[in-house]
PLY file of the C-alpha trace (Angstrom):
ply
format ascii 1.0
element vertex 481
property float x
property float y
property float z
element edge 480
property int vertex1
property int vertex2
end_header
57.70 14.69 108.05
60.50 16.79 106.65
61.75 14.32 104.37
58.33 14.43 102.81
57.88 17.93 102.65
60.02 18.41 98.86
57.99 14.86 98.06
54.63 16.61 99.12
55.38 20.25 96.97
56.54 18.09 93.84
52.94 16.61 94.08
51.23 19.71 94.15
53.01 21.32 91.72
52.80 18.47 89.24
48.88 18.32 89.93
49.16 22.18 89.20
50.57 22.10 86.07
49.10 19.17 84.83
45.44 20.96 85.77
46.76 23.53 83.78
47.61 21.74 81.00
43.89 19.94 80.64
42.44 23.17 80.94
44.51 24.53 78.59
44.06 21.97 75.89
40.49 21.84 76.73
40.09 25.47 76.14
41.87 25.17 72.69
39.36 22.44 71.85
36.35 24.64 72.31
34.86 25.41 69.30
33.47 29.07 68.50
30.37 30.97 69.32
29.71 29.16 72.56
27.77 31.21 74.83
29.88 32.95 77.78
30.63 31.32 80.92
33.41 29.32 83.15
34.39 26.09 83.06
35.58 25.93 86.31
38.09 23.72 88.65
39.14 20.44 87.18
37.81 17.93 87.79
34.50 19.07 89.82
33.97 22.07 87.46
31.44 24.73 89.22
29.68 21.38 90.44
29.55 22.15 93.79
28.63 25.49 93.39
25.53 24.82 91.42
23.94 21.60 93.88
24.66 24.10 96.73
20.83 23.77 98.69
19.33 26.81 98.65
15.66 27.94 99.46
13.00 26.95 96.31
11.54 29.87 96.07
14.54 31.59 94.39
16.91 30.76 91.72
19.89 30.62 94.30
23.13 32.43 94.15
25.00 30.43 91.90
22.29 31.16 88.93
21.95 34.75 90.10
25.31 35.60 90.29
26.09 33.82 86.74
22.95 34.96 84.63
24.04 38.75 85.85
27.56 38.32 85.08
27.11 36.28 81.78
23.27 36.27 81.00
20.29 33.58 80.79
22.52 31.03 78.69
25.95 30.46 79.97
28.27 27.42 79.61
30.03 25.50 82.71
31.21 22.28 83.56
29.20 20.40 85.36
28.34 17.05 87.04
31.32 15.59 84.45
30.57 17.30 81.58
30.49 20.62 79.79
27.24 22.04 79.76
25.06 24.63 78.68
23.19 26.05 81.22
19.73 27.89 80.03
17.80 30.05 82.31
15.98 31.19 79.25
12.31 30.34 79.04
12.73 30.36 75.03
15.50 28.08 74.80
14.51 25.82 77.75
10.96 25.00 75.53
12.89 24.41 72.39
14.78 21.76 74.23
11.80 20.06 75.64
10.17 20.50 72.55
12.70 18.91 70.17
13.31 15.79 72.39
14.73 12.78 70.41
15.43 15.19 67.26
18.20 17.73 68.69
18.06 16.53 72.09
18.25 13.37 74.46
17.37 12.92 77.80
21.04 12.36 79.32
20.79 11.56 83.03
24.05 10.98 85.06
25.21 7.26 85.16
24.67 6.86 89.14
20.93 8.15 88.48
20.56 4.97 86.22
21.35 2.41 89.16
19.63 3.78 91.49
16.78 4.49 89.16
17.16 1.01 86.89
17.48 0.92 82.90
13.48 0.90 82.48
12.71 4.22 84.55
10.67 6.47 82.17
13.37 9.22 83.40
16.42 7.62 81.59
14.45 5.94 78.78
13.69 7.19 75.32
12.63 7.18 71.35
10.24 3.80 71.25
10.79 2.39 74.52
9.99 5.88 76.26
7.08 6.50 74.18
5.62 2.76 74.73
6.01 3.08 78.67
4.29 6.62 79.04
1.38 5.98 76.67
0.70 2.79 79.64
1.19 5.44 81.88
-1.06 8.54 80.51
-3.92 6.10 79.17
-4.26 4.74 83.06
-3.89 8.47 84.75
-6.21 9.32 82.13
-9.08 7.82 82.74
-8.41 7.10 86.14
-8.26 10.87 87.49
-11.95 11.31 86.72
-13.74 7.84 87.63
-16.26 7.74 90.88
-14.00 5.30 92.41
-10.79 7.24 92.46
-13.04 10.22 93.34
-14.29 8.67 96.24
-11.69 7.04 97.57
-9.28 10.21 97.51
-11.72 12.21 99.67
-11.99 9.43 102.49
-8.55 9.31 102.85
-8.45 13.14 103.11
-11.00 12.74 105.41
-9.17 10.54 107.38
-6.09 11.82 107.66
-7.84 15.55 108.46
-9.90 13.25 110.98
-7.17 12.04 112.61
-5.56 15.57 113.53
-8.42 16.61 115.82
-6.44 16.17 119.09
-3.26 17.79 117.56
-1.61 20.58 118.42
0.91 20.25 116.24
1.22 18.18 112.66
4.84 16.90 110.36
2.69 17.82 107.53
5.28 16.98 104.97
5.39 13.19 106.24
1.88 13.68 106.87
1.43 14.46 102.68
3.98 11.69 101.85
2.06 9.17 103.21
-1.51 10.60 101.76
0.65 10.68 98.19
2.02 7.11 98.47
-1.31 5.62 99.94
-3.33 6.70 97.21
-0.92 5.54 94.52
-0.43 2.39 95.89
-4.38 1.59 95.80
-4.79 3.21 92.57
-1.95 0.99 91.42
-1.85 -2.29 93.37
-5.20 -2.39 95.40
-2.61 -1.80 98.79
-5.27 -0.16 101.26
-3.86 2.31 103.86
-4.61 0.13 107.02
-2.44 -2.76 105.43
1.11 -3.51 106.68
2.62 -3.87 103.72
1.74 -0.08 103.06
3.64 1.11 105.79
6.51 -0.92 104.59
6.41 0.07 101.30
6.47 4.02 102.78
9.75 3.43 104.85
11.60 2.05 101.59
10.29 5.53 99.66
11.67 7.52 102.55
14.77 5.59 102.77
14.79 5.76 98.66
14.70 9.27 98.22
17.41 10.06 101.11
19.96 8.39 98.99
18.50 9.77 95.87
20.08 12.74 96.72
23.06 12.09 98.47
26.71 11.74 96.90
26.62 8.36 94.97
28.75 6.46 97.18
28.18 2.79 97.25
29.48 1.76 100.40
27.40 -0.07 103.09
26.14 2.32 105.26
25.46 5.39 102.83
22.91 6.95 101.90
23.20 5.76 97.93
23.93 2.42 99.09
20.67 2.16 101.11
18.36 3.42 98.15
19.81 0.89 96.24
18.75 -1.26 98.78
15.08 0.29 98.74
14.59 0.10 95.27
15.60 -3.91 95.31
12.70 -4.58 98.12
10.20 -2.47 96.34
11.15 -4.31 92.68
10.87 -7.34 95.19
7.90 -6.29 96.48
6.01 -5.89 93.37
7.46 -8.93 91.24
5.61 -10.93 94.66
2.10 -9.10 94.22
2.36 -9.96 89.99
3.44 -13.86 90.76
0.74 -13.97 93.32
-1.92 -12.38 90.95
-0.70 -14.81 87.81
-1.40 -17.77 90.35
-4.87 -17.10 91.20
-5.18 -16.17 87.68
-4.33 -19.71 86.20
-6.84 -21.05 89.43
-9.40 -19.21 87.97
-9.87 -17.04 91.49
-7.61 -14.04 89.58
-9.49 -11.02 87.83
-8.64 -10.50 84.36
-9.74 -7.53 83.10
-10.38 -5.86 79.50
-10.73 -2.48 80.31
-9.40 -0.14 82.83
-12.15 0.64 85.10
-12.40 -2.75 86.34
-9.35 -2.97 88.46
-6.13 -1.57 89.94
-3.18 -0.51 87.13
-1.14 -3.80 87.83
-4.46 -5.36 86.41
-4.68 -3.51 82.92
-1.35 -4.36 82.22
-1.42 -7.92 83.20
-4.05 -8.12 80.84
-2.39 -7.04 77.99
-0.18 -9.57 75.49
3.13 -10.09 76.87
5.10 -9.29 73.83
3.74 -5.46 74.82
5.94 -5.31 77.61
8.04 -7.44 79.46
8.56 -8.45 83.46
11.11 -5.91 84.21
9.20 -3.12 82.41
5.56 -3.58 84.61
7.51 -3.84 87.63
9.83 -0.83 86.46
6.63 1.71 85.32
4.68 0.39 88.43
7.32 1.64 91.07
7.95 4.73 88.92
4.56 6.00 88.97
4.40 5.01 92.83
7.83 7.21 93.27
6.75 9.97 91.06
2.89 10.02 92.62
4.26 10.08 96.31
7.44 12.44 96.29
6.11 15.13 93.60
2.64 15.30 94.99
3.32 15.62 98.53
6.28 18.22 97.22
3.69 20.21 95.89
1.01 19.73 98.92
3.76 20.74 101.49
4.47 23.74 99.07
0.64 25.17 99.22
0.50 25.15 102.79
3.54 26.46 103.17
2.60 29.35 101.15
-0.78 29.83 102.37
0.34 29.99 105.64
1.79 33.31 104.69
-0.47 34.67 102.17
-3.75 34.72 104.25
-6.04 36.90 101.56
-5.06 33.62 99.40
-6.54 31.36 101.93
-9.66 33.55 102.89
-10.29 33.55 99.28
-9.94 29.54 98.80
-11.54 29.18 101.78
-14.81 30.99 100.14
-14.41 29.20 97.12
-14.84 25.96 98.67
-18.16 27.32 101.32
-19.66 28.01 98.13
-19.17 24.28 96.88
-19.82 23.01 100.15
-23.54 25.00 100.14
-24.55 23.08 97.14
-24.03 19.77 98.73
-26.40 17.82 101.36
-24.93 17.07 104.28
-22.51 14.35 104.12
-22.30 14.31 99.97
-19.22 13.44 98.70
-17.59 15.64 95.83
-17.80 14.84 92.04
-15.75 15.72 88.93
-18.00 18.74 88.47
-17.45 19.99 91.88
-13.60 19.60 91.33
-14.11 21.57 87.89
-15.67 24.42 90.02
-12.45 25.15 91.57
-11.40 27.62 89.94
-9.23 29.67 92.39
-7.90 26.26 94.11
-6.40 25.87 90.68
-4.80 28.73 90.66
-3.33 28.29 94.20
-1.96 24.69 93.25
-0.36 26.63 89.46
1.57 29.35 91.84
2.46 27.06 94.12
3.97 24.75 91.52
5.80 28.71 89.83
7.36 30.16 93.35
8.07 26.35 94.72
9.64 24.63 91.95
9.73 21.02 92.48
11.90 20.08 89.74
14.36 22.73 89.44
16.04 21.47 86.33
16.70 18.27 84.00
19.05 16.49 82.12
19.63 16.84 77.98
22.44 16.11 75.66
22.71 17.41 72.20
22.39 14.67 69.35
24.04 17.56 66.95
25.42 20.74 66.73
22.84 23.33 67.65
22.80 27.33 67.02
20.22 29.12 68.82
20.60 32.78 68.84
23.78 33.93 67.72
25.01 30.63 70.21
26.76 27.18 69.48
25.29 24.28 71.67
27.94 21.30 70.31
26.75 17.40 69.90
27.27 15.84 72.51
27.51 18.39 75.42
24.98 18.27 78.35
22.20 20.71 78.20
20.38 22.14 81.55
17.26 24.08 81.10
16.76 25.08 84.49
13.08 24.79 84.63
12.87 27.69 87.95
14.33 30.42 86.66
11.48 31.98 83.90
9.23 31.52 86.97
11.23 34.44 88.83
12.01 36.58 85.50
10.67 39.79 86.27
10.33 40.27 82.61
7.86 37.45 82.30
5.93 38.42 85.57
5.30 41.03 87.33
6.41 40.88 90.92
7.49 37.17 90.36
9.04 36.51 94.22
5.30 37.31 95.35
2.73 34.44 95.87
0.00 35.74 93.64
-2.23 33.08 92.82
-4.73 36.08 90.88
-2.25 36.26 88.47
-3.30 32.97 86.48
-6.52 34.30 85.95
-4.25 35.99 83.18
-4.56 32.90 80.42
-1.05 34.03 79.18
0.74 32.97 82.64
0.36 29.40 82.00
2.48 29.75 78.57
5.62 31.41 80.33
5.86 28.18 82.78
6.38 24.71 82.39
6.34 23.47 86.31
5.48 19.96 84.55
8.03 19.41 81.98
7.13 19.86 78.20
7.47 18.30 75.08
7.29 14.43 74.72
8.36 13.75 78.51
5.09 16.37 80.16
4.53 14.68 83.37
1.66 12.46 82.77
0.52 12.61 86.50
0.15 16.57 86.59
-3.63 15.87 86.39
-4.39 13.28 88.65
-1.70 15.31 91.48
-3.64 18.45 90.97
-7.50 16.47 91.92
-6.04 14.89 94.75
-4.67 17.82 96.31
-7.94 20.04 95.61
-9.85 17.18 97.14
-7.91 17.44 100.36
-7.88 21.24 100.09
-11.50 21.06 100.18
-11.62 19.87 103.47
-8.41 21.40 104.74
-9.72 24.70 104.58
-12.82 24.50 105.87
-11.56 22.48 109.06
-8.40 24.31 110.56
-6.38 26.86 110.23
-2.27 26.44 111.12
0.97 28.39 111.12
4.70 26.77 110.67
5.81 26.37 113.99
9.69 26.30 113.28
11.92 28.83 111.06
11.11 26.36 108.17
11.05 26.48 104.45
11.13 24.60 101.04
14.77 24.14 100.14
16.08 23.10 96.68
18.34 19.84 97.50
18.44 20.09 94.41
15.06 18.17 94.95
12.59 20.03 97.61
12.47 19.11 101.29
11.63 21.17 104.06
14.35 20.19 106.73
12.14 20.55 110.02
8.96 18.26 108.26
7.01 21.85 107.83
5.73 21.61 111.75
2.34 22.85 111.86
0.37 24.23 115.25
-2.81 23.59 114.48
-5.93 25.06 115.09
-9.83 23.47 114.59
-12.34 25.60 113.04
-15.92 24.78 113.00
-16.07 22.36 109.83
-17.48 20.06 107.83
-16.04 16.63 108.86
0 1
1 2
2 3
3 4
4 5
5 6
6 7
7 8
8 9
9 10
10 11
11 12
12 13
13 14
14 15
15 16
16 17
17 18
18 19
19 20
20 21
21 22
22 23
23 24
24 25
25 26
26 27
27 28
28 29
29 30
30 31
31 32
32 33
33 34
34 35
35 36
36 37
37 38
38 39
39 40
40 41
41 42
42 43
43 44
44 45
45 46
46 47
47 48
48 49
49 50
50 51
51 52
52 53
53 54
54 55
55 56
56 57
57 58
58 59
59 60
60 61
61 62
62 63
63 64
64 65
65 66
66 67
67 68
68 69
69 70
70 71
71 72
72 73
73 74
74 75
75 76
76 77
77 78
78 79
79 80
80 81
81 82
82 83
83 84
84 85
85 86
86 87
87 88
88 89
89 90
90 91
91 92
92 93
93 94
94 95
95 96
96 97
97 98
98 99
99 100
100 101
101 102
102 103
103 104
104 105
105 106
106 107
107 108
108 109
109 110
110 111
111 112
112 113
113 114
114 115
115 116
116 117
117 118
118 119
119 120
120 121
121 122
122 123
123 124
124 125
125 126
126 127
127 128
128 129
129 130
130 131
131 132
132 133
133 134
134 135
135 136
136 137
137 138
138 139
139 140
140 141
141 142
142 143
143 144
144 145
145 146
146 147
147 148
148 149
149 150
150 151
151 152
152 153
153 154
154 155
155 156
156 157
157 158
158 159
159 160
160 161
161 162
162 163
163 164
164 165
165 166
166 167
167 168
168 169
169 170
170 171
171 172
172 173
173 174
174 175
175 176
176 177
177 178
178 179
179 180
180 181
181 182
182 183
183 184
184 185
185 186
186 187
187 188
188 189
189 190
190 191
191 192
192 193
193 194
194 195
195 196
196 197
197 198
198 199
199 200
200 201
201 202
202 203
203 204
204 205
205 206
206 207
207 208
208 209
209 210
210 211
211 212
212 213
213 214
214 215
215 216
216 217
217 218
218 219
219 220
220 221
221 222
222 223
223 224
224 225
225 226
226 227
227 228
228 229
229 230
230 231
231 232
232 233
233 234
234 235
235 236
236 237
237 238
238 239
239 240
240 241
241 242
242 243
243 244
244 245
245 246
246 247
247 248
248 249
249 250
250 251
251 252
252 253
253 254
254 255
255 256
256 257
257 258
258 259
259 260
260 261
261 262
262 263
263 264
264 265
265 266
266 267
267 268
268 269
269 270
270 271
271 272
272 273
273 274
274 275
275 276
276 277
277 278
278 279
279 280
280 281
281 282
282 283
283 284
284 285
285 286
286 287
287 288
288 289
289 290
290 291
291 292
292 293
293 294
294 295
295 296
296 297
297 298
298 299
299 300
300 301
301 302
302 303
303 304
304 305
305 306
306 307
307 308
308 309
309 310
310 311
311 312
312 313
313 314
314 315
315 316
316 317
317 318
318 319
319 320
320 321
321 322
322 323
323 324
324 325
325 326
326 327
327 328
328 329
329 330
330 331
331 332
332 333
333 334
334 335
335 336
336 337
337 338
338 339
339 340
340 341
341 342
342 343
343 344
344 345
345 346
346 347
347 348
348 349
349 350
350 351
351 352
352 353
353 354
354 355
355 356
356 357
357 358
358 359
359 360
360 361
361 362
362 363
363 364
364 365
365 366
366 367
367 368
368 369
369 370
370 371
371 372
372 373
373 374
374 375
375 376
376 377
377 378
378 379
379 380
380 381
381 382
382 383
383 384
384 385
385 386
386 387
387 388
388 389
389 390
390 391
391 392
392 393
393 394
394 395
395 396
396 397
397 398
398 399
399 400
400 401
401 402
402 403
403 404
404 405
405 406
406 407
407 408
408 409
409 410
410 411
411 412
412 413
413 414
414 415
415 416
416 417
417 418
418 419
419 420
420 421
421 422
422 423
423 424
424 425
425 426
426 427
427 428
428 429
429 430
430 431
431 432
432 433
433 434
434 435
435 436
436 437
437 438
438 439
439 440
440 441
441 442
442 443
443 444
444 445
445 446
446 447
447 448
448 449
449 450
450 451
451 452
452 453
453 454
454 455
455 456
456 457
457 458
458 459
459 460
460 461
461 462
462 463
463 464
464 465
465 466
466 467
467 468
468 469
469 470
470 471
471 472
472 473
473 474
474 475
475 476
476 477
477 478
478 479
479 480
């Protein structure tokens, strides 16, 4: 051990001096007028620092502690690259705004296997705006029709149903599986109560644990298992479209013309081929099944979490919906109209989405040099606008850690947010996620009443999870089911 002691503290100085030396050669290629900030450690940067969980509803201390030391736009190094980081509602818009003219959605190369070339994350230009409009023109006229309506509220029903003898509820697996289940019908014609739908869940679970782990693929981890997932679900699918194209050429197959007349796999098997290719159905079909499940049931888990402690909210939406409720006959389902009466529930799903923040930030790069107030963002460095922090700027709103759902009432609210993206790449599935939660709502409300059980909360991972599976103690109230 002593001989390798002078070996050991040659090392370390060498690694010393040669860290140095990077930093200082990287500092003398900096160019001028970039914002304020600190690059960091090499090689890690102030990585660690800024994917430190911390709880959702609050910017963290790493943002905190750097917007008050530098301000809302800082630089860093991060995730591999120098980066700009923007808390600045202003700037973050002009990014999403400009996408594909000063700005490109640059996602982190481990993001792209687990996610796959065709995800409409890591896509863009023609190819992104192809994919989406398949996307939005579904969602579109899907979110509205009698079918979707109806089936949405039994399954509300049913899972609401089927807490009667419960004392206590995993709501956030609970929401998961009302997410996924209703995408997977909407999308494949997979009903609840089939097998393969309780496959497909485990492989979404198992997806998104690795999704945010460290991408390490060795057997056993948890970026190596997700990799895993996403094969079986690709798998999955590609056996559902070979199976349909069979009984199509039998003549037993439904080919549809239009989009009411079947599932989404449907529509776009019935479009020419030279529209979109094999591996970009099966690609936009699991993506909308990934983004309907994990974002929906985000934001599901986040409303009851925050009505649990804001009770003049919940008497409130609780009124909201008697008074819908009193227009209906006994046993009636709900209709569009109903859903546009809910006024207040859409305000309670809007400040949920502002003090919960499912997607705390995304990924840009800079096509060219940028200025932007008095600032230098250079081509080709990495751009965060941390979509989050406007939503606690206490110059934006007014008591901004408080869950004030009143507040949107105020029509100028909704333009100092963007909980849903902007620009080109505005979640197409806000819609259709905010009807299916209002339909459960409905019923939620008006049949129990619950508090969190354990010392739980939403924590940014940097995705949201509640660590304890938001345990609920329920409690049945005199209802409508």
């Amino acid at each position: 051990m002593v001989v390798f002691l002078p070996i050991l503290l040659a090392l370390s100085l060498g690694l010393g001096l040669a860290f140095l030396l990077l930093r200082y050669l990287f500092a003398k290629r900096e160019p001028p007028n970039l914002p304020p900030g600190n690059m960091g450690w090499f090689p890690f940067g102030e990585t660690i620092a800024f994917l430190k969980p911390h709880k959702s509803n609050c910017t963290g201390s790493f943002l905190q502690e750097h917007c008050s030391r530098y301000g809302k736009i800082f630089k860093s190094h991060l995730l591999g690259s120098p980066t700009i980081v923007s808390c600045d509602h202003e700037l973050n818009m002009f990014v999403l705004q400009n996408e594909e003219k000063l700005f490109q959605a640059s996602y982190p190369k481990a993001m792209l296997g687990i996610l796959g070339k065709y995800n409409l994350l890591m896509v863009s230009g023609d190819l992104h705006k192809k994919l989406r409009s398949f996307a939005v023109s579904f969602i579109g006229t899907s979110k509205s029709s009698p079918e979707f309506l109806h089936f949405v509220e039994k399954l509300s029903l049913s899972m609401i149903g089927s807490w009667r003898n419960s004392k206590q509820v995993s709501f956030y697996n609970e929401a998961k599986a009302f997410a996924l289940n209703t995408m997977m019908k909407q999308l494949l014609s997979i009903k609840p109560d089939e097998p393969l739908a309780s496959k497909m869940l485990k492989n979404f679970e198992t997806f998104m644990r690795g999704f945010v782990s460290l991408p390490v693929n060795i057997p056993g981890t948890g970026y190596a298992n997700a990799l895993k997932a996403r094969a079986r679900l690709t798998s999955t699918v590609e056996e559902i479209i070979q199976e349909r194209e069979k009984r199509s050429k039998v003549g037993s197959g439904v080919n549809v013309d239009d989009q009411e007349a079947g599932d989404f796999l449907d529509v776009i098997l019935s479009k020419p081929r030279s529209l979109l290719n094999r591996e970009e159905v099966v690609s936009l079909v699991v993506d909308l099944m990934l983004g309907g499940y994990e974002t929906t049931a985000t934001l599901m888990s986040l409303i009851v979490y925050f009505l649990a402690h804001s009770p003049n909210a919940l008497q409130k939406l609780k009124e909201e919906h008697q008074e819908i409720r009193k227009s209906k006959k006994d046993g009636e389902p709900l209709n569009w109209d109903d859903y546009r009466k809910m006024e207040f529930t859409s305000n309670v799903i809007s400040e949920a989405a502002r003090c919960g923040n499912v997607v705390k930030f995304v990924h840009r790069k800079a096509l060219q040099d940028v200025q932007y107030k008095g600032f230098l963002i250079p081509a080709g460095w990495k751009v965060f606008p941390i979509i989050s922090a406007p939503n606690f700027d206490a110059t934006l709103h007014e008591n901004p850690f408080e869950f004030n759902p009143w507040r949107w009432f105020d029509e100028t609210t909704s333009k100092k947010l963007a909980p849903f993206g902007g620009g080109p790449r505005l979640c197409p599935g806000a819609e259709l996620a905010k009807v299916e939660i209002a339909y459960f709502l409905h019923h939620f409300v008006l049949n129990y009443r619950w508090k969190i059980k354990a010392d739980d909360c939403p924590l940014a991972h940097p995705y949201v999870l509640f660590r304890r599976g938001l345990q609920l103690e329920m409690t049945t109230v005199q209802g409508y089911i």
